[in-house]
C-alpha positions as CSV (number, residue, x, y, z in Angstrom):
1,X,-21.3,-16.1,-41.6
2,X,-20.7,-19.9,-42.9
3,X,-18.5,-20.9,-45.3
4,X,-20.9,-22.9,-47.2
5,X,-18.3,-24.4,-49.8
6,X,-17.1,-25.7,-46.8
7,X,-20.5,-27.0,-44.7
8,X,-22.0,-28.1,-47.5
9,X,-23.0,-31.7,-46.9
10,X,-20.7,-32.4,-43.8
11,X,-22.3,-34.3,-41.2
12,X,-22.4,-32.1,-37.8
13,X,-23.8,-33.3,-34.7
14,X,-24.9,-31.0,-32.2
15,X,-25.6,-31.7,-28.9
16,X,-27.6,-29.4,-27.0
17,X,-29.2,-28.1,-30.4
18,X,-33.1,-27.2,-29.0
19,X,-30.9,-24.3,-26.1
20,X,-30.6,-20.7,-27.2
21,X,-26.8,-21.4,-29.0
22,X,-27.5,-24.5,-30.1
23,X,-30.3,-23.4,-32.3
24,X,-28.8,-20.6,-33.8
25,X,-26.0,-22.9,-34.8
26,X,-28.1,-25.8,-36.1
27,X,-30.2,-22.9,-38.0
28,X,-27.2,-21.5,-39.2
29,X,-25.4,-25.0,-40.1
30,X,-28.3,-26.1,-42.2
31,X,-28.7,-22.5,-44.1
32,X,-25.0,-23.5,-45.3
33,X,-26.4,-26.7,-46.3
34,X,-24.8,-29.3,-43.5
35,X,-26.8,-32.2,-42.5
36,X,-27.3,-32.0,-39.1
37,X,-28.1,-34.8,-36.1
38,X,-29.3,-33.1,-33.0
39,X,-28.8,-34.4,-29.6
40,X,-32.0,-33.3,-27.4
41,X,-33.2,-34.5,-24.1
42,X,-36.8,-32.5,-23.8
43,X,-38.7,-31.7,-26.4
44,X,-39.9,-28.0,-25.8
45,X,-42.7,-26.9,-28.2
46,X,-41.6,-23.0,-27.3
47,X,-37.8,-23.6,-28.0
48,X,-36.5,-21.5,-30.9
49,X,-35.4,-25.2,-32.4
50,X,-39.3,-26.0,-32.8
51,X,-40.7,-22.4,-33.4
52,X,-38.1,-21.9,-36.7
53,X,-38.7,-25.0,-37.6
54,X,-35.9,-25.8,-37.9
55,X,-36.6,-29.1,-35.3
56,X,-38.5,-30.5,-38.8
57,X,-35.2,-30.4,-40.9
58,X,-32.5,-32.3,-38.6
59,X,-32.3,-35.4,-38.2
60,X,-33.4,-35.9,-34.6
61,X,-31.9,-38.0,-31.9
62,X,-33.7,-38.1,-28.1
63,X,-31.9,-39.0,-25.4
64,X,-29.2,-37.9,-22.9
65,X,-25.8,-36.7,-23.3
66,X,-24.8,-39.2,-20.7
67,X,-25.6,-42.0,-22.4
68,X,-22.2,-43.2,-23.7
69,X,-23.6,-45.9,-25.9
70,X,-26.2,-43.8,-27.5
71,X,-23.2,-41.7,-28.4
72,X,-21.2,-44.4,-30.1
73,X,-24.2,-45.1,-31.8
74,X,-25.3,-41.9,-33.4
75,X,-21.3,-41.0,-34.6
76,X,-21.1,-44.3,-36.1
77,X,-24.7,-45.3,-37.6
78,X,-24.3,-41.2,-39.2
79,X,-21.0,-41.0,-40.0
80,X,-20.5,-38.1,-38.1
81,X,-17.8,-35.8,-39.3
82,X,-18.1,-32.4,-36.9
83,X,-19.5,-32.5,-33.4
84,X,-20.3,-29.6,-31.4
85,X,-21.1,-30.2,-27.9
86,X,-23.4,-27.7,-26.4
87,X,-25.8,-30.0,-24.3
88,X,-25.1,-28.6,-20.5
89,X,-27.1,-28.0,-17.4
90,X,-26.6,-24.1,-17.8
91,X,-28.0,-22.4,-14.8
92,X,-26.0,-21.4,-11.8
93,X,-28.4,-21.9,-9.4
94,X,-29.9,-24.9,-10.3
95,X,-26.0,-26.1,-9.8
96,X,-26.3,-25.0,-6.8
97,X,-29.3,-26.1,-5.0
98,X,-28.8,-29.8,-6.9
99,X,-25.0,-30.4,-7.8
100,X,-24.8,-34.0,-8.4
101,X,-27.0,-32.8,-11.9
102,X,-25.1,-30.5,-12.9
103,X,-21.6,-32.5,-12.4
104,X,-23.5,-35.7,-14.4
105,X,-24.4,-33.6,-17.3
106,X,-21.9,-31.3,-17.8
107,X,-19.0,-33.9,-16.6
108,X,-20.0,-37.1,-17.6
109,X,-21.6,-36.3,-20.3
110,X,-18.4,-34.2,-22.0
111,X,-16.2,-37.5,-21.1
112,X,-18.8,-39.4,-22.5
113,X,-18.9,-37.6,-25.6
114,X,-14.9,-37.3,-26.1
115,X,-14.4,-41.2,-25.7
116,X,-16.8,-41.7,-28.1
117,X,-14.9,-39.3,-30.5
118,X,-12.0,-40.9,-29.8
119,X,-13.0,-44.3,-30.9
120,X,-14.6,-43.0,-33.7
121,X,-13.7,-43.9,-37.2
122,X,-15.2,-40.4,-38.9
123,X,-15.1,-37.7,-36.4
124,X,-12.5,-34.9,-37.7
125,X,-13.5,-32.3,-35.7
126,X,-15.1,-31.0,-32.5
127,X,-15.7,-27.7,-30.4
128,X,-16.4,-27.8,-26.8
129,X,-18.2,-25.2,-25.1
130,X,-16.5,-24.3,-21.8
131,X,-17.4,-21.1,-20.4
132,X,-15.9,-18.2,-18.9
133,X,-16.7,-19.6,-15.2
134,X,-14.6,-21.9,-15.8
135,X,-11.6,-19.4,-14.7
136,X,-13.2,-19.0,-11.4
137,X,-12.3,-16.0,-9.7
138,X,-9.6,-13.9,-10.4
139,X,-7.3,-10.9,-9.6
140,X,-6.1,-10.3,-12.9
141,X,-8.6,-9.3,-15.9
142,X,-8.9,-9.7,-18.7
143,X,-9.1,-13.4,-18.5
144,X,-6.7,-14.6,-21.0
145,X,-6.6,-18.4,-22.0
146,X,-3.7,-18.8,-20.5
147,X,-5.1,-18.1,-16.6
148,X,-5.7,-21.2,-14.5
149,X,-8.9,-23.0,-14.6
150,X,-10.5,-22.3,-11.0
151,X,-14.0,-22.9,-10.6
152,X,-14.8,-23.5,-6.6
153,X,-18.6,-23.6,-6.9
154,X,-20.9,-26.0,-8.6
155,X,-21.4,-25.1,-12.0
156,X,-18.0,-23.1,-12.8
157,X,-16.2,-26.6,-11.3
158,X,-17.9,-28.4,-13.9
159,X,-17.1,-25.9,-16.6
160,X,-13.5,-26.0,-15.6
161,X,-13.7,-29.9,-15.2
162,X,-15.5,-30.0,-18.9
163,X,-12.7,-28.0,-20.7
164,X,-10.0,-29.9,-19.0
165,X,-10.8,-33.1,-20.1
166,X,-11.1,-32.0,-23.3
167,X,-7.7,-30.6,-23.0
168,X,-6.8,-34.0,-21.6
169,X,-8.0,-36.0,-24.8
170,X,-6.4,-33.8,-27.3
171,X,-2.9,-33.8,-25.9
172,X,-3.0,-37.6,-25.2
173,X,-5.1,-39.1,-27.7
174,X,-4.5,-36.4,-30.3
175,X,-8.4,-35.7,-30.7
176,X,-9.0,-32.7,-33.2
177,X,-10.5,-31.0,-30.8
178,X,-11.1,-27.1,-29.5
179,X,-12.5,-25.4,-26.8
180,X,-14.7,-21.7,-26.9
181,X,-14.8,-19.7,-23.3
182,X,-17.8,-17.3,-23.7
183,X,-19.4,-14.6,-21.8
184,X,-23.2,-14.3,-21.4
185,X,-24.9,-15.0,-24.0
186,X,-27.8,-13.5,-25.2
187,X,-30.3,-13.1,-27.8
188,X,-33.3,-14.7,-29.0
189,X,-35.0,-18.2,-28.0
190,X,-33.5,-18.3,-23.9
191,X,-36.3,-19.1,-22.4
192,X,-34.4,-19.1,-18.4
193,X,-35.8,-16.2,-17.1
194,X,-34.2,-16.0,-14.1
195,X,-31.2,-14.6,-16.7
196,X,-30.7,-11.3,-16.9
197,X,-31.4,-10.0,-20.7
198,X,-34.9,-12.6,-20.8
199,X,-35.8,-12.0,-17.5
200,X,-35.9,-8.1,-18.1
201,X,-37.2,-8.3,-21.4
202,X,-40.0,-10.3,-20.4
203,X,-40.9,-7.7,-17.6
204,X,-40.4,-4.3,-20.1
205,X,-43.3,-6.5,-22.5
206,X,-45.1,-6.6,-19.8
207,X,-45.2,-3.2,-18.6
208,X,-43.6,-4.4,-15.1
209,X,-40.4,-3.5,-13.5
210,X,-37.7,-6.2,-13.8
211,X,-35.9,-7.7,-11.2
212,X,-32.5,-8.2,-10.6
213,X,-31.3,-11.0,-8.3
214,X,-27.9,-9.6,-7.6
215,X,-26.9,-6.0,-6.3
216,X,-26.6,-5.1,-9.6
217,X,-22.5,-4.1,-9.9
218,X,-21.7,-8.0,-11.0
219,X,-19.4,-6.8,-14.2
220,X,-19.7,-9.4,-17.5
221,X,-19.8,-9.6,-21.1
222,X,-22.6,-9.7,-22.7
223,X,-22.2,-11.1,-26.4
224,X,-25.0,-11.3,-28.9
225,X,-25.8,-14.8,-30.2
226,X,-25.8,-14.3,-33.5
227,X,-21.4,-13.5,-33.2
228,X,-21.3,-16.6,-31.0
229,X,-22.3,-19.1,-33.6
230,X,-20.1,-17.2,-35.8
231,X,-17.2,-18.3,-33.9
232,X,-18.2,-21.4,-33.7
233,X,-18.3,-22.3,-37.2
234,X,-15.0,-20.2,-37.4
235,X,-13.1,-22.6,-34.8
236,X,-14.4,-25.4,-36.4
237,X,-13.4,-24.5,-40.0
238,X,-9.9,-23.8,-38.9
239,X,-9.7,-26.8,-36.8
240,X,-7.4,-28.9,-40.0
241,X,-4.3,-27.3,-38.3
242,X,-3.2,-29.9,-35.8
243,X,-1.3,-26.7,-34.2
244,X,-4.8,-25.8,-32.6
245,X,-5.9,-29.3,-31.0
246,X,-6.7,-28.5,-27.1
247,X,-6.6,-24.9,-27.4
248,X,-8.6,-22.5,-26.4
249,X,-10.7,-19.5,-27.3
250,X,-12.7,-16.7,-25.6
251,X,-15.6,-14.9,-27.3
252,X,-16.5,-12.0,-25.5
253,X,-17.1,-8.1,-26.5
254,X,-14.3,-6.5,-24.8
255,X,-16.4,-3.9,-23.2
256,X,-17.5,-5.4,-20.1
257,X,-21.3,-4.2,-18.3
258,X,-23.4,-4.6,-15.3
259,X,-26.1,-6.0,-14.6
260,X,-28.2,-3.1,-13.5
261,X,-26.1,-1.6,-16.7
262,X,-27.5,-3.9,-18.8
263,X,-31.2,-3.8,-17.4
264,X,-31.2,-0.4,-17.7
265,X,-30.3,-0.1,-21.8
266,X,-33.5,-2.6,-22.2
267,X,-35.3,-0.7,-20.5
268,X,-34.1,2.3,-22.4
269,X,-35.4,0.7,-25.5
270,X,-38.4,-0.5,-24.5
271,X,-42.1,1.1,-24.7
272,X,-41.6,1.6,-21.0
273,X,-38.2,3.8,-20.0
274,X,-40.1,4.9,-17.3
275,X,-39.7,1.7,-15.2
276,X,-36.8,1.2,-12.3
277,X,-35.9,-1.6,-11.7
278,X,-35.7,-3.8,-8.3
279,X,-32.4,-4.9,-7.1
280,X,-33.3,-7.7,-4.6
281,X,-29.3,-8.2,-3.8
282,X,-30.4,-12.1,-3.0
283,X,-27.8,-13.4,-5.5
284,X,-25.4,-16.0,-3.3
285,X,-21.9,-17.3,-4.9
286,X,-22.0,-14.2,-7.9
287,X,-18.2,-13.3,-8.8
288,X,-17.8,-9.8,-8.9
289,X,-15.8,-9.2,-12.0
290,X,-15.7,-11.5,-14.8
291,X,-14.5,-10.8,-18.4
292,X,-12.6,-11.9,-21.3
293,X,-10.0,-10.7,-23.8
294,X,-11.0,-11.9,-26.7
295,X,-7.3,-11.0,-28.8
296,X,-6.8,-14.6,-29.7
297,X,-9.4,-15.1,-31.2
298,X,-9.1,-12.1,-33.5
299,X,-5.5,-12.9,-34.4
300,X,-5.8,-16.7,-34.8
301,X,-8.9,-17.3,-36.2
302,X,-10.2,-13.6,-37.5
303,X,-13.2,-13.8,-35.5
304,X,-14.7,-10.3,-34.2
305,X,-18.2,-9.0,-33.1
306,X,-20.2,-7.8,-35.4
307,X,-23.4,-6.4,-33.3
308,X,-22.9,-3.5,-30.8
309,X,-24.6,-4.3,-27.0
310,X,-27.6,-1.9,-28.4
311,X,-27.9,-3.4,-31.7
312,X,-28.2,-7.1,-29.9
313,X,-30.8,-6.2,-27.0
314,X,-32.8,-4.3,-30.2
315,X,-32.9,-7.6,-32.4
316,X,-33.4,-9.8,-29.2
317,X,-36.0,-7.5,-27.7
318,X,-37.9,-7.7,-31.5
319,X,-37.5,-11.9,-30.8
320,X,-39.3,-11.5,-27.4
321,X,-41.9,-9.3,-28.8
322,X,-42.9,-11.9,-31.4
323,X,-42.9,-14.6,-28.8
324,X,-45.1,-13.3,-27.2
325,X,-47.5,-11.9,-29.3
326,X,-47.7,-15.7,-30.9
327,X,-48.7,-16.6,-27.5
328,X,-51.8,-14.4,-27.3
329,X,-52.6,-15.6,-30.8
330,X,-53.0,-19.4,-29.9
């Protein structure tokens, strides 16, 4: 997955590392040898971060993301070379019921970040996660990166607000840096389970029938973590071409799925495919279509997915299993 000729001994920081990307990644930087600072706000003793243990072999920094001078502080006292900023509020109806949150972290906090890039001495490199709801809704799909940024409620806004001030630093300031547009991701260590893939396989575990918060039609891709952090470390190996400062990519599957699509093939694979599931239809603000071509990023930076849907709910549905068979251990 890494290039570890290349990671070998860089100095990465990663904000956001103890979230279900941002531990893969930091797990993933130090197999290729990086040494790694990690940003994180809450300790959580049942994040994937702490159960790898992975939490034990960073260097670990507590605090906020929108704390500018504890930013300044970290890329110069480490000499940080590669940041990656992951640290988000990521749920879309938390942004919703408590805005102002959501627009601190996911705003403030990126601005924060950037300036403190920018006034860096070492910093070379840095990927910004945006999101797909950052395009908003739109008529014409595949969303390509070049359709407008349109997020109209809370957390898309700030998504779309995130990714263009990072397009605003590298044009004017020239910061080396890139921006990813996912869809869904999923896997291993998301412990939101009002989310779709957790949510459902927590229910299947438990014998009971999972519960979908939408109608069920809402159309998305659904990307396995595992190819995420892939093209993570892929943007940021390739980001010593000036050419690709401010640009950005989408990650997705090309093979869009519903919810109750989605929910279904879990439950196909579960010890339990007798189970229906409920479709409350309670879901407010859900954009009915949402979906990515990912062709720039196989042509630019030779990134692909590498895990089939069923292939990625099997390995994440193993990760749940284990979860929670540790839990009725303790």
């Amino acid at each position: 997955m890494a290039d570890k000729a290349f990671w070998r001994a860089r100095r990465v920081f990663v904000t956001g590392c103890s979230g279900i990307l941002g531990s893969w990644l930091t797990l993933a930087l130090l197999d290729a040898g990086a040494d790694v600072v990690g940003l994180i706000r809450d300790y959580v003793p049942q994040s994937n971060l702490s159960l790898t243990g992975a939490i034990q072999r960073i260097t670990r920094v507590d605090g906020d993301i929108a704390d500018g001078e504890l930013l300044k502080r970290v890329l110069n006292e480490y000499e940080i070379e590669i940041v990656f900023h992951l640290a988000a509020q990521p749920l879309v109806r938390l942004a919703n019921r408590a805005p102002v949150g959501t627009f601190e972290t996911n705003i403030r906090g990126t601005w924060l970040l950037l300036e403190a890039c920018r006034v860096s001495p070492t910093v070379k490199r840095i990927v910004v996660a945006s999101s797909d709801k950052a395009y908003g809704d739109q008529d014409v799909l595949p969303y390509t990166e070049e359709a407008p940024l349109q997020g109209r409620h809370p957390y898309d806004v700030s998504k779309s607000c995130a990714d263009l001030l990072t397009q605003a630093y590298a044009t004017t300031y020239n910061l080396p840096a890139a921006i990813t547009r996912c869809g869904n991701i999923y896997g291993g260590g998301d412990l939101n389970w009002d989310r779709i893939v957790p949510g459902t396989m927590r229910s299947v575990l438990f014998g009971e029938r999972p519960v979908i918060r939408s109608d069920g039609t809402p159309l998305r891709d659904y990307l396995y973590v595992d190819d995420i952090v892939a093209g993570y470390l892929r943007l940021a190996e390739c980001l010593d071409d000036p050419a690709l400062y401010g640009q950005a990519f989408n990650f997705g599957m090309d093979d869009p799925r519903t919810a109750l699509d989605v929910a279904r093939l879990i439950i196909a694979i579960s010890d339990h495919p007798e189970l229906e599931p409920v479709v409350l239809n309670q879901a407010s603000h859900e954009i009915g279509r949402q979906y990515l071509s990912s062709e720039k990023a196989h042509r630019v930076l030779g990134w692909r997915a590498q895990y089939s849907l069923d292939e990625g709910l099997r390995r994440t549905l193993a990760w749940y299993r284990a979860f929670f068979q540790r839990a009725n251990d303790v």
